[in-house]
C-alpha positions, 0 to 999 in steps of 0.5 A, a space after each residue: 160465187 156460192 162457194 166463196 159466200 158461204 165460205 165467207 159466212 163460215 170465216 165470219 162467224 168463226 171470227 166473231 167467236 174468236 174476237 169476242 172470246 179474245 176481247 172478253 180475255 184481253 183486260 187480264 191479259 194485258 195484266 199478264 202480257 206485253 202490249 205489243 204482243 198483245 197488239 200481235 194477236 189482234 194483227 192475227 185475228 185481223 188477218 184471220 178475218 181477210 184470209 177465210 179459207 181453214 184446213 178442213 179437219 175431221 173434228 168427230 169429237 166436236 158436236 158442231 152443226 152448220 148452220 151454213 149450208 144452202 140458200 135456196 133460189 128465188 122466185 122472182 114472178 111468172 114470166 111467158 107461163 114459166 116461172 123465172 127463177 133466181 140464185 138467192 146467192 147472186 142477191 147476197 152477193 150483188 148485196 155483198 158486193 154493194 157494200 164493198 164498193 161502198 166503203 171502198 168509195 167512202 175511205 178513198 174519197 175521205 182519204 183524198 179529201 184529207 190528203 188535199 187539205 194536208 197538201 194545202 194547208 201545211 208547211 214543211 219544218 225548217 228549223 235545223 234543230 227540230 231537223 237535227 232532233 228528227 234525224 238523230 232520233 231516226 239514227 237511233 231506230 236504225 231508220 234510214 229512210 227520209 220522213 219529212 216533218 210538217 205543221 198542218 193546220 188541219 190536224 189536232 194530234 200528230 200523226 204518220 202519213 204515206 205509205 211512199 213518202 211518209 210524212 209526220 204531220 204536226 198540229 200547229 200548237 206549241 211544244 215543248 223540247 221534252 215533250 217534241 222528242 217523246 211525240 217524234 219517237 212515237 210516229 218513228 216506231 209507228 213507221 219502223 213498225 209499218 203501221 201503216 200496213 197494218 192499219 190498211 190491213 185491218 180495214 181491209 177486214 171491215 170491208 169485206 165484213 162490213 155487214 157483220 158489226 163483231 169486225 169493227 169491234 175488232 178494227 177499234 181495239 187494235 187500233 186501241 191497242 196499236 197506240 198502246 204498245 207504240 206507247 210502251 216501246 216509247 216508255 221502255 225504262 222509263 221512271 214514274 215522273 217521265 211516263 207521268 209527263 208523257 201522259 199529260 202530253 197526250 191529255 193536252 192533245 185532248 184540248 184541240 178536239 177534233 178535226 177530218 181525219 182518214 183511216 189511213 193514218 196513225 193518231 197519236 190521240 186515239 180518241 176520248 174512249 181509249 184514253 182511261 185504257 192507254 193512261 193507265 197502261 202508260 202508269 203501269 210498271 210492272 213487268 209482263 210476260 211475252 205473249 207467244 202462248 197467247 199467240 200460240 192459242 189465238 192461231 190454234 183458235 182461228 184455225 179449229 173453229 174455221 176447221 169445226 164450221 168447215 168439217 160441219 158443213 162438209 158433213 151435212 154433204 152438198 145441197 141436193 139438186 131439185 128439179 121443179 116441174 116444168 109448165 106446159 103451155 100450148 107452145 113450148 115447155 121448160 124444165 128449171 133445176 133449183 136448190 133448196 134448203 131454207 137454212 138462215 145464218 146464225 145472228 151473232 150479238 156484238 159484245 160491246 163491254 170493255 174492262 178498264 186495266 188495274 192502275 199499276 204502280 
């Protein structure tokens, strides 16, 4: 358990260092780079915070120290003249351990919960030309498997539900043909892009570092970004007029608020926040780049700083084995091996500024 908790620590830290370089980066490079390569690289750093073993490389030319190295035990009283002593490992790790099952409870109970109300109180689409329009959209991204088409009066913004059987969910509004086709579109990509995967992906993340604020961060501009590359697959070729249209379709969602949603879903309206950023990337006609050399860097990042904090902590070799002297009573005596070394784990700060991206015209 030692192990695997510091090896956790390192991944943490080395995370949030990428994370934050690459979010303080991310408004020039969305000047630059496709979105959905963009959208790539948070998928890569998402998987970067799941998955939290690195190679460990000999960095001699990088001057890194750990700061991850041993926690000492615990004196937790004298109990029969012998002092009882516990792992402060097995604290954070019981602590660690609460967490998890904290937010697992809370994302399956709320997920179950909306799930409920979908059930109840929404109805499967009957007209045979919303139909028609579905399928043939389906047929055009090579989409084969059914989805099924409901209006729910739970949801305020269309969205994808279901890993199994997914179901696109409308909010009980009217809609226009031109605009229905647009909104179709965009949960269809979502679905041949298995966002819902990903999504799940990304949550995973927060919970295994729900105790570091840097992951969610992480969560809410890949989420952002999500939503922006699904836009731009909807708008490839598209003229000024038409992505002016489908800009006002997502501003009139604005105007239903907002309602229970789950963490397991997409959200064709990702929230007030994100809006100024999807707008003006929605208005944006200028050409990017692809993005692979910004993928490139982001898994040669992940990998030398996970590398860096590892080869420091092997450096510093393993925690020294100290022997506390035993206590001798008028009946027995023990002897009781501890580790020591009072070393704390580095406070990252969260960086919270966003940079809104050039109206391109």
């Amino acid at each position: 358990m030692q192990g695997f908790l510091a090896t956790l620590l390192q991944c943490s830290v080395s995370m949030s260092l990428v994370t934050l370089v690459y979010a303080a980066l991310r408004p020039l490079l969305s000047k630059r780079y496709a979105a959905k390569w963009n959208y790539v690289v948070w998928l890569l750093i998402a998987a970067g915070w799941i998955f939290p073993f690195r190679p460990r490389i000999d960095l001699l030319f990088l001057p890194v120290q750990s700061t991850i190295n041993t926690i000492p035990l615990m004196d937790i009283g004298d109990i029969g003249n012998n002092w009882a002593t516990i792992p402060l490992w097995w604290v954070l790790a019981a602590i660690w351990g609460g967490g998890v099952l904290s937010i697992v409870l809370y994302h399956a109970l709320r997920h179950d919960r909306f799930m409920k109300m979908v059930r109840r109180w929404s109805e499967p689409v009957t007209d045979l030309k919303i139909l028609g329009v579905l399928d043939s959209l389906s047929s055009e991204h090579g989409i084969k498997k059914h989805i099924g088409l409901s209006v729910c009066e739970s949801v305020t913004s269309p969205m994808l539900v279901g890993f199994f059987r997914p179901v696109i969910l409308l909010p009980p509004i009217k809609i226009s043909d031109d605009d229905f086709s647009l909104i179709l579109r965009h949960e269809l990509i979502h679905f041949k892009r298995h966002d819902l995967w990903y999504k799940a992906m990304i949550l995973t993340a927060t919970v295994f570092h729900w105790f570091n604020p840097v992951v969610y961060l992480m969560a809410r501009a890949a989420a952002e970004q999500c939503e922006i590359s699904c836009d731009a697959l909807v708008l490839q070729n598209a003229d000024y007029q038409q992505r002016m249209r489908y800009g006002e379709t997502i501003i009139d969602v604005v105007r239903n608020g907002e309602k229970l949603q789950t963490a397991l879903s997409t959200n064709f309206y990702g929230g007030k926040k994100g809006l100024k950023n999807r707008i003006s990337s929605i208005m944006d006609l200028k050409r990017k780049k692809a993005g692979v050399l910004i993928l490139c860097m982001a898994l040669v990042g992940i990998i030398m700083t996970g590398s860096a904090l590892a080869a420091a902590d092997n450096a510093d070799g393993p925690p020294e084995s100290i022997t506390t002297p035993s206590v001798t009573s008028s009946n027995n005596s023990d002897s009781v091996n501890d580790n020591s070394n009072n070393n704390e784990v580095t406070r990252l700060k969260e960086l919270l500024h966003r940079l809104y991206i050039v109206n391109g015209k």
